[in-house]
Steps between C-alpha positions, in 0.01 A plus 500: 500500500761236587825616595683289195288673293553864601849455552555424077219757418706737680820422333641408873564128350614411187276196426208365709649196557806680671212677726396200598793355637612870624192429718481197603859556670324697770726752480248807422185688713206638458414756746717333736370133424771282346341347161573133455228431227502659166147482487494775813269767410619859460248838509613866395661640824687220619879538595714245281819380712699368192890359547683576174886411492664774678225626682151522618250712300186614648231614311135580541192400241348781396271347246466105350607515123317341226728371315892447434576839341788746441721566759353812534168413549626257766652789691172666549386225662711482853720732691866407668475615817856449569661714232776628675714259319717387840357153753419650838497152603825406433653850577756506766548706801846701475432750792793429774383376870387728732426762281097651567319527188223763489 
């Protein structure tokens, strides 16, 4: 399925046309790949890298949806893999020089 697509049957994007350009920004991965095309192909099991506004949201495919649904039903279809709610990435180190972490 093409990643424009998925991302509005999913309820990720809020129109297909906004997928489209979210995608052709170059800005998101699959499984590591960066996505420049909206017409990339996505399978159940892939890892979605997806840059929202204040952070990054990762979440994995779990099965391709046949249609725009309820939000619900979108739901079953992928799994966040980065729930803890707080950007590793952008996280800081605060631990004091020369101190030996474990």
């Amino acid at each position: 399925m093409r990643i424009d697509k998925l991302l509005w049957f999913l309820r990720l994007a809020r129109s297909r046309s906004f997928a489209r350009t979210w995608a052709e920004a170059g800005h998101m991965r699959i499984n590591g790949r960066r996505v420049e095309k909206p017409s990339c192909e996505v399978r159940a099991g892939d890892v979605l890298t997806l840059p929202m506004r204040s952070q990054v949201r990762v979440v994995e495919v779990m099965a391709l949806p046949v249609r725009r649904g309820p939000p619900a039903e979108a739901q079953a279809c992928y799994r966040v893999l980065d729930g803890s709610g707080s950007n590793p990435i952008a996280a800081t180190d605060h631990t004091p020089e020369g101190t030996v972490l474990p």
